[in-house]
TORMAR-535746 format. One record per residue: x, y, z negated of N, C-alpha, C in turn. Coordinates in steps of 0.05 Angstrom, whole numbers. Layout:
BEGIN
NODE,X,Y,Z,X,Y,Z,X,Y,Z .
...
//
This chain:
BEGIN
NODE,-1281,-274,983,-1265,-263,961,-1263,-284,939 .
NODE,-1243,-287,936,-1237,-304,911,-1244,-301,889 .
NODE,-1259,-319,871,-1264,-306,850,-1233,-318,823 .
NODE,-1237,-290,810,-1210,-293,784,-1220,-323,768 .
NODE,-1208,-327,762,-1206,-351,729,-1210,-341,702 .
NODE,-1225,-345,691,-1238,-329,669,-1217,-340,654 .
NODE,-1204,-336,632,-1183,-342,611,-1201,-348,585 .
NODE,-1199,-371,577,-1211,-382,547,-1210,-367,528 .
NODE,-1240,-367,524,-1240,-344,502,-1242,-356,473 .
NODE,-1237,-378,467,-1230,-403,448,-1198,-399,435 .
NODE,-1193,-399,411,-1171,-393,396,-1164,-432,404 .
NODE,-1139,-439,411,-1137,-473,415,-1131,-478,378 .
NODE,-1149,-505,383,-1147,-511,348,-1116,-518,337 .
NODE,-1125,-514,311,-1098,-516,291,-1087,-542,290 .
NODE,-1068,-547,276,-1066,-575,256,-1085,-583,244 .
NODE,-1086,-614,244,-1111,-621,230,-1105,-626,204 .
NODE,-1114,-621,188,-1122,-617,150,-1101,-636,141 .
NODE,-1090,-632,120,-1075,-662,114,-1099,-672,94 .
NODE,-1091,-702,90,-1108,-718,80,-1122,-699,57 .
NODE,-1148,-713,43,-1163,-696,23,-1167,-667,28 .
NODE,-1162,-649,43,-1162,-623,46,-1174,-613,78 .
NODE,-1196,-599,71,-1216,-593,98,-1199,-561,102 .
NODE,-1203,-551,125,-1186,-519,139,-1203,-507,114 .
NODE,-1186,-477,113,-1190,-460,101,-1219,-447,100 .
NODE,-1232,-441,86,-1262,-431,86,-1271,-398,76 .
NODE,-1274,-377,84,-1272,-357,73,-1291,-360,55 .
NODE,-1281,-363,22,-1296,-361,5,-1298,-327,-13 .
NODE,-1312,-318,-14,-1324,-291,-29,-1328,-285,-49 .
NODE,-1342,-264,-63,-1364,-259,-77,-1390,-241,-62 .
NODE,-1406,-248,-58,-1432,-238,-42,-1441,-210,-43 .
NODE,-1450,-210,-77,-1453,-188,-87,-1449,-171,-106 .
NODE,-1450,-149,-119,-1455,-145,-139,-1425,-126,-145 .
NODE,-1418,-112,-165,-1384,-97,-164,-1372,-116,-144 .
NODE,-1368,-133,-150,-1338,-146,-125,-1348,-157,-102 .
NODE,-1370,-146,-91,-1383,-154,-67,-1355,-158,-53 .
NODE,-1359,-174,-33,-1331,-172,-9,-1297,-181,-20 .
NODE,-1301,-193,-42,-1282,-189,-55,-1275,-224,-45 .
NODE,-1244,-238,-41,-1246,-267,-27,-1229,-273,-54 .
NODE,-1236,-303,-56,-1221,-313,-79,-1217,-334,-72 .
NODE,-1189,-348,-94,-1174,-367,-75,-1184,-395,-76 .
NODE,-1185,-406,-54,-1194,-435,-48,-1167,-465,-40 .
NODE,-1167,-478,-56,-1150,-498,-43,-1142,-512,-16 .
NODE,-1175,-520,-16,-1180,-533,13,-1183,-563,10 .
NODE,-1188,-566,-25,-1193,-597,-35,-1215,-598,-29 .
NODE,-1223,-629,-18,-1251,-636,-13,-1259,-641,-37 .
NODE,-1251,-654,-55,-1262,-655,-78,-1271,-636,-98 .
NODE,-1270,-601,-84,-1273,-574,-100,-1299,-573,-89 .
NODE,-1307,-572,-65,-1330,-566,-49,-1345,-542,-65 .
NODE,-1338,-521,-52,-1353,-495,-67,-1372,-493,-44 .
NODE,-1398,-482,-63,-1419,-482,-48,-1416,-459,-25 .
NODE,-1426,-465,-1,-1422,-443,21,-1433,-414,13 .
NODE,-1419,-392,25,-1429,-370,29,-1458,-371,26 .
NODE,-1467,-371,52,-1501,-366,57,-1523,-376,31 .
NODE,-1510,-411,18,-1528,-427,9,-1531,-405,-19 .
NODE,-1501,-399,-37,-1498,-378,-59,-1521,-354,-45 .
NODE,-1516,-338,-31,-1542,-310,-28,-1552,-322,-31 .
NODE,-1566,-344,-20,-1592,-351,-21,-1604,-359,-60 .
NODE,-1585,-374,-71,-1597,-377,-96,-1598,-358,-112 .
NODE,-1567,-332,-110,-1582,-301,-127,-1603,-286,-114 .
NODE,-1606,-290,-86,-1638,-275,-82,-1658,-286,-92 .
NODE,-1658,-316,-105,-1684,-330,-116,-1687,-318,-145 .
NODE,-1654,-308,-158,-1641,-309,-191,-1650,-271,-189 .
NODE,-1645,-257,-169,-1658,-227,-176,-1638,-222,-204 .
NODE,-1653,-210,-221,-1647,-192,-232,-1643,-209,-261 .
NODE,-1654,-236,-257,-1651,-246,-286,-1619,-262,-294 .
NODE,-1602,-256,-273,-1574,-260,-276,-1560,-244,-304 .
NODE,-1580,-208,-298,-1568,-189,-309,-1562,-199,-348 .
NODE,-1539,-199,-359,-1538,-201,-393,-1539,-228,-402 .
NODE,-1538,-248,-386,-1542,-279,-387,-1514,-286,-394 .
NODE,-1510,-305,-412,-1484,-324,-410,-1483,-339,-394 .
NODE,-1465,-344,-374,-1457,-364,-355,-1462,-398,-360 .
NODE,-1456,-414,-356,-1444,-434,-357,-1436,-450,-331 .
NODE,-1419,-458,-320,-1413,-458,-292,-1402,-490,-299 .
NODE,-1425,-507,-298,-1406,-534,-296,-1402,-545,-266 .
NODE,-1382,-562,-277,-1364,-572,-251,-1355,-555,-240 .
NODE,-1340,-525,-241,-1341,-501,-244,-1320,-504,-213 .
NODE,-1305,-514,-203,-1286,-515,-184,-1272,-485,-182 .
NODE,-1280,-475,-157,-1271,-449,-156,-1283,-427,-175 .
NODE,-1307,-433,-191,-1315,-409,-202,-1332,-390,-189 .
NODE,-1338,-401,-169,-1347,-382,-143,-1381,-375,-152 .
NODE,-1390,-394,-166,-1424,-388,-175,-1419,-364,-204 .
NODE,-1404,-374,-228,-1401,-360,-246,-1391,-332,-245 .
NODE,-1374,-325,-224,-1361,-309,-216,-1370,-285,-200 .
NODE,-1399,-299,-189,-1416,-291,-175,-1435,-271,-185 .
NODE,-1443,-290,-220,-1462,-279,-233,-1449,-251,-246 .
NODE,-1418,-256,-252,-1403,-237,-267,-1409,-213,-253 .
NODE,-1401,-218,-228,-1405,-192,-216,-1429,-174,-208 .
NODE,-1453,-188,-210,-1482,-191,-207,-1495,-187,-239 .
NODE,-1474,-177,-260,-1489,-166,-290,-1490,-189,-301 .
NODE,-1482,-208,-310,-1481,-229,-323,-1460,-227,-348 .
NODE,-1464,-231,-369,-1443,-218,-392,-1424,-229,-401 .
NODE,-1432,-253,-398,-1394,-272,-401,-1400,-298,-387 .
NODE,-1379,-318,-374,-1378,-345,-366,-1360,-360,-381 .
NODE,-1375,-380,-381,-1357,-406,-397,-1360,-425,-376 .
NODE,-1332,-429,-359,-1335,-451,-336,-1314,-470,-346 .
NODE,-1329,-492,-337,-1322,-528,-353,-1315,-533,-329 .
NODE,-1283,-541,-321,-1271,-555,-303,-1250,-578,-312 .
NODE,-1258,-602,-305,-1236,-619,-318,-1207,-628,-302 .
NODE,-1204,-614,-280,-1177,-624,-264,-1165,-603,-273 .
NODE,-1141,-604,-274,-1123,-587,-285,-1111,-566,-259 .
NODE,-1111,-578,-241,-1099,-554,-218,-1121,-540,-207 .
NODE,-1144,-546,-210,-1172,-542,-199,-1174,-507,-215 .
NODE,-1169,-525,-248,-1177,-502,-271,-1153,-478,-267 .
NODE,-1133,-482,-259,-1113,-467,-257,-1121,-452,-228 .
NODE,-1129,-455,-215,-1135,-441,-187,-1154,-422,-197 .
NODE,-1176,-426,-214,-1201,-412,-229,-1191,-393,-243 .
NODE,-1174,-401,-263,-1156,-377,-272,-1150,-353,-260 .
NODE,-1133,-361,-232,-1126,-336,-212,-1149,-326,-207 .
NODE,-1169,-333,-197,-1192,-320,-194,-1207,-302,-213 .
NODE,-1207,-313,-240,-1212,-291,-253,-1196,-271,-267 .
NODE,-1169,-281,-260,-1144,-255,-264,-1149,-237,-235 .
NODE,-1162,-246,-216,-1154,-227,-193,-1180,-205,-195 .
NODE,-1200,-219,-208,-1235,-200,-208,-1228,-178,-228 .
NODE,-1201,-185,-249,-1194,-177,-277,-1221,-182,-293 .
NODE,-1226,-201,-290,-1245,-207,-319,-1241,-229,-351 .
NODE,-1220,-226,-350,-1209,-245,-369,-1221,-251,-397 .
NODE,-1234,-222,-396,-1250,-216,-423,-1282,-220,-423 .
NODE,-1292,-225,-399,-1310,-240,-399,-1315,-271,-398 .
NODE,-1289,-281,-391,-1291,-304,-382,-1274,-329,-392 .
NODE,-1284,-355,-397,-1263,-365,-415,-1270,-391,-400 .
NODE,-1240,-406,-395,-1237,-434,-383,-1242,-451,-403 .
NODE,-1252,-484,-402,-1264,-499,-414,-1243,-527,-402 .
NODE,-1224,-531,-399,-1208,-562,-379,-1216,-577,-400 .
NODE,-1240,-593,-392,-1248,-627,-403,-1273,-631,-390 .
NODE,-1282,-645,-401,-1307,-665,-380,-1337,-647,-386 .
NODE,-1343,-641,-368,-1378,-627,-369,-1391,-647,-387 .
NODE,-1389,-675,-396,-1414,-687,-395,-1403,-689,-436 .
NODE,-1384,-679,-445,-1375,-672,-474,-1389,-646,-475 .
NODE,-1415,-646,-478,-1424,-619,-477,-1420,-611,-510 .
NODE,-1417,-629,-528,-1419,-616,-555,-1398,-608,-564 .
NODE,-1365,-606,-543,-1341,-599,-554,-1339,-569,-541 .
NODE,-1359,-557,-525,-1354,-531,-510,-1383,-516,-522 .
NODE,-1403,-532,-523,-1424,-518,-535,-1421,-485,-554 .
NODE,-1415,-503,-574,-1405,-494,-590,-1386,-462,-583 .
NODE,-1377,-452,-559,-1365,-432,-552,-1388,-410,-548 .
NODE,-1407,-422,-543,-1436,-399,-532,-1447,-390,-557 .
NODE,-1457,-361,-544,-1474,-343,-572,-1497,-349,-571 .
NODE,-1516,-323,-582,-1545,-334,-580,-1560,-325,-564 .
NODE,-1549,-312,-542,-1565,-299,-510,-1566,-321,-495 .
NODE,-1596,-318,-482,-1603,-335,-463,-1577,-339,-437 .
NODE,-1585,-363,-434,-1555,-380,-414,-1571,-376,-389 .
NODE,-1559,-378,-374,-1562,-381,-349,-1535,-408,-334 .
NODE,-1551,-437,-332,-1525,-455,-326,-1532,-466,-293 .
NODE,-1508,-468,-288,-1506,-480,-258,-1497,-499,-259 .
NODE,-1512,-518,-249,-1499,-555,-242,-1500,-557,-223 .
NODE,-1475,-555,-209,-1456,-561,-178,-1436,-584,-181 .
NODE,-1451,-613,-183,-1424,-628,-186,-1423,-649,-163 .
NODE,-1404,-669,-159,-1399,-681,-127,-1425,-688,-133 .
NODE,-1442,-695,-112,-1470,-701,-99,-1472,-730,-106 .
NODE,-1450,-744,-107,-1443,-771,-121,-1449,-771,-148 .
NODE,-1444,-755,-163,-1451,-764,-186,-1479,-771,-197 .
NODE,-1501,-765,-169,-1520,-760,-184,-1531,-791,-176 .
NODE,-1518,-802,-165,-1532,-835,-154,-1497,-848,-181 .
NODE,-1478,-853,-175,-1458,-868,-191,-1453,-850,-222 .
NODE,-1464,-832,-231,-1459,-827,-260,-1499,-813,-268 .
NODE,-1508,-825,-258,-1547,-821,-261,-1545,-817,-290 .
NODE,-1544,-835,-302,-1559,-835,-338,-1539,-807,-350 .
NODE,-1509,-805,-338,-1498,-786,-351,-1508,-757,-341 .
NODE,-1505,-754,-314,-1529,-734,-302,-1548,-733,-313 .
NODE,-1563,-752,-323,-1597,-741,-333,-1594,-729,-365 .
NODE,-1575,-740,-375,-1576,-736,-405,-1560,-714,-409 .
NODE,-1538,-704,-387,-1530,-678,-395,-1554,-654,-385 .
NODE,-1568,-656,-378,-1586,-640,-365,-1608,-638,-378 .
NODE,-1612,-665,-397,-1645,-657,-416,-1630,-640,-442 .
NODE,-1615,-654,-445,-1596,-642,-473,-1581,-615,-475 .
NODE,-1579,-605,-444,-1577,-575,-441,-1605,-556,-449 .
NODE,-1626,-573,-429,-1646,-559,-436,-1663,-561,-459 .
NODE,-1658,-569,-477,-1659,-578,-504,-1656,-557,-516 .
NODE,-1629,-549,-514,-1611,-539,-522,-1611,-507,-521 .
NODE,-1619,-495,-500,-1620,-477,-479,-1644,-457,-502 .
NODE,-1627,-433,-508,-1645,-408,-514,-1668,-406,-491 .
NODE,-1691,-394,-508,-1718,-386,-493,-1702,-362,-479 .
NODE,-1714,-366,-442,-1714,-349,-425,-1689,-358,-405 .
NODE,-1678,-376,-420,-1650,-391,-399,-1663,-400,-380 .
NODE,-1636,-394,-351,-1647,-407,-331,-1628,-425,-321 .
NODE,-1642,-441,-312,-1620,-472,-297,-1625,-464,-261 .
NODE,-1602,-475,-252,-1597,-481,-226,-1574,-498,-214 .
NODE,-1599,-523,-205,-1581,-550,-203,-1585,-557,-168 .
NODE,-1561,-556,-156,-1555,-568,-131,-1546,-598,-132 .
NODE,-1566,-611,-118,-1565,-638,-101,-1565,-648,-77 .
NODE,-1555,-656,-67,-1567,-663,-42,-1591,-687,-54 .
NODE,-1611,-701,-35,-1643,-709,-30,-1641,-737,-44 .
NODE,-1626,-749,-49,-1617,-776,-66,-1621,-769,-83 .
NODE,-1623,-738,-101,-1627,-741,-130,-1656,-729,-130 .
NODE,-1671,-753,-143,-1699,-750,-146,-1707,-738,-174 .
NODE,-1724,-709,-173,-1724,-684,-184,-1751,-691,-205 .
NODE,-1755,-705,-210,-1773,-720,-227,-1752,-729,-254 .
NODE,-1729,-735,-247,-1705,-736,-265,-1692,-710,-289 .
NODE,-1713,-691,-277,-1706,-671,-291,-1728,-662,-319 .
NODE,-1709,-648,-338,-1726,-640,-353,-1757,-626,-350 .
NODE,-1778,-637,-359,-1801,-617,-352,-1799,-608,-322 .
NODE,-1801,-633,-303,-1805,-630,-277,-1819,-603,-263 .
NODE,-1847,-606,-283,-1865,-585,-266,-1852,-560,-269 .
NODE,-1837,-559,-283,-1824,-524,-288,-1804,-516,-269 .
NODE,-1800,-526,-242,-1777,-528,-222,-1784,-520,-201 .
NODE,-1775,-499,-186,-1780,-488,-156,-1753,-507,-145 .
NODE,-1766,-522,-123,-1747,-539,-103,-1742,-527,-76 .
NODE,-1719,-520,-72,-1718,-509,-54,-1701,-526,-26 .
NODE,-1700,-529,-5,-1686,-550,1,-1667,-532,36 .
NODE,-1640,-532,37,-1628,-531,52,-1603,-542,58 .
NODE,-1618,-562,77,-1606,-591,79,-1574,-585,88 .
NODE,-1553,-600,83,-1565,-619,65,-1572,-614,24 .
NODE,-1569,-596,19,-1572,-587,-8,-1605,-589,-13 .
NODE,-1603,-587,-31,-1631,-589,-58,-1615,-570,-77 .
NODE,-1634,-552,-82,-1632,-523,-92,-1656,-531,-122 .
NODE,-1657,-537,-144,-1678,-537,-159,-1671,-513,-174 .
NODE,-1695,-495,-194,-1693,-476,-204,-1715,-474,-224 .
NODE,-1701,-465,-250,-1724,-463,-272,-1711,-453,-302 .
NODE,-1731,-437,-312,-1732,-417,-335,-1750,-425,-352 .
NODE,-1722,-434,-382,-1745,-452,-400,-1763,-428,-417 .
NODE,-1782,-428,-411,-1799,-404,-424,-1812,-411,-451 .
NODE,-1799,-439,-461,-1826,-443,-489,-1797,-456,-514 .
NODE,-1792,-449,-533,-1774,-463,-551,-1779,-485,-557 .
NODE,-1750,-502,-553,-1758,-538,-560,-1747,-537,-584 .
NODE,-1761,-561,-599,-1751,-570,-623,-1731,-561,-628 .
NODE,-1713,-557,-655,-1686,-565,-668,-1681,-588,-667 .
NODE,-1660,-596,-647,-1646,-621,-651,-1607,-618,-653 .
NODE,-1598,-634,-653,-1579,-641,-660,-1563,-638,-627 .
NODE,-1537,-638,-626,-1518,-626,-603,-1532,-651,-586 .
NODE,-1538,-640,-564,-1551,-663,-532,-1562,-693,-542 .
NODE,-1578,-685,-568,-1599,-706,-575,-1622,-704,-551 .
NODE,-1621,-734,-538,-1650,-715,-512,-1668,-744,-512 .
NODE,-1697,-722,-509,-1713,-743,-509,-1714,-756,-485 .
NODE,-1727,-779,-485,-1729,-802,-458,-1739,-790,-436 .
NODE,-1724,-807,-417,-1727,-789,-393,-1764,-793,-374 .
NODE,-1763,-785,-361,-1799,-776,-357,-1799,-805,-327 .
NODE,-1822,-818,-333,-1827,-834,-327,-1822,-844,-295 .
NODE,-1822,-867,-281,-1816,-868,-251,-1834,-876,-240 .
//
């Protein structure tokens, strides 16, 4: 008896990407009111929103201390972290995107969650922290630094100094959460020892809640960076 020909159970692939732009990625919100909710993605490699899985994974580390926090979502691309927290009890975002079609895609996203009133676009450079500063109240922040993985080897001194000068800066009880991939050596960071490293490669997940008030200084005055 002959046996049948099993028919491919494989969809045959698409067109391949045009230049700069990887296939479509179902991007979300995880949890929280707009659990399940998809928001729009370009398909620029240069947006790179963090995956599905890697996001759960950093609000199950963030729990409950998301809840009443101001955002700050730099390198903000899709919005997909800030957007995250919105929906997860977080009380307003201020996301800093400096490409202009990038920031315009972010927009739709938070016209489609309807949060407009929590949320306010920032188009200029993350590393002008003292021209957006200035937008935040006096509730503890909660900021996310998701920027190309490059910047942290070809723009280092500006990476390190926006990051001591945040936490400088940063109301008691703020929490930071900075993705790297393993090139960026976490000794670079403010008050090292205060950092849960978490690592799923290729990302570096660091995490930490400034629990003690620093000095009064002046907009991202930061002291020297901690020794090599």
């Amino acid at each position: 008896m002959q046996r049948r020909k099993r028919k491919a159970t494989c969809e045959p692939a698409g067109p391949p990407s045009p230049p700069g732009k990887r296939r479509p990625v179902g991007l979300r919100i995880i949890g929280g009111r707009f659990r399940g909710r998809r928001l729009f993605y370009s398909g620029q490699w240069s947006v790179r929103p963090m995956k599905d899985r890697l996001r759960e994974a950093v609000f199950d580390l963030l729990g409950p201390a998301v809840e009443h926090k101001q955002v700050i979502d730099l390198f903000a691309g899709t919005g997909a972290l800030g957007l995250e927290a919105l929906s997860r009890g977080a009380a307003h975002a201020l996301f800093i995107e400096q490409h202009h079609p990038t920031a315009a895609m972010l927009r739709r996203n938070i016209a489609l969650l309807g949060v407009e009133s929590q949320a306010e676009v920032f188009v200029g450079n993350a590393f002008l922290a003292a021209l957006w500063l200035r937008r935040l109240g006096p509730q503890a922040w909660l900021v996310f630094c998701s920027p190309p993985y490059a910047y942290y080897v070809d723009r280092a001194t500006a990476m390190r100094e926006l990051l001591h000068g945040l936490w400088q800066q940063a109301p008691e009880a703020s929490m930071f959460v900075v993705e790297s991939d393993e090139r960026f050596d976490r000794r670079q960071l403010p008050d090292p020892q205060a950092w849960d490293v978490r690592h799923y490669r290729p990302a570096q997940i660091a995490l930490a809640e400034k629990t003690t008030t620093a000095p009064a200084r002046g907009p991202l005055e930061t002291a020297a960076p901690p020794p090599m």
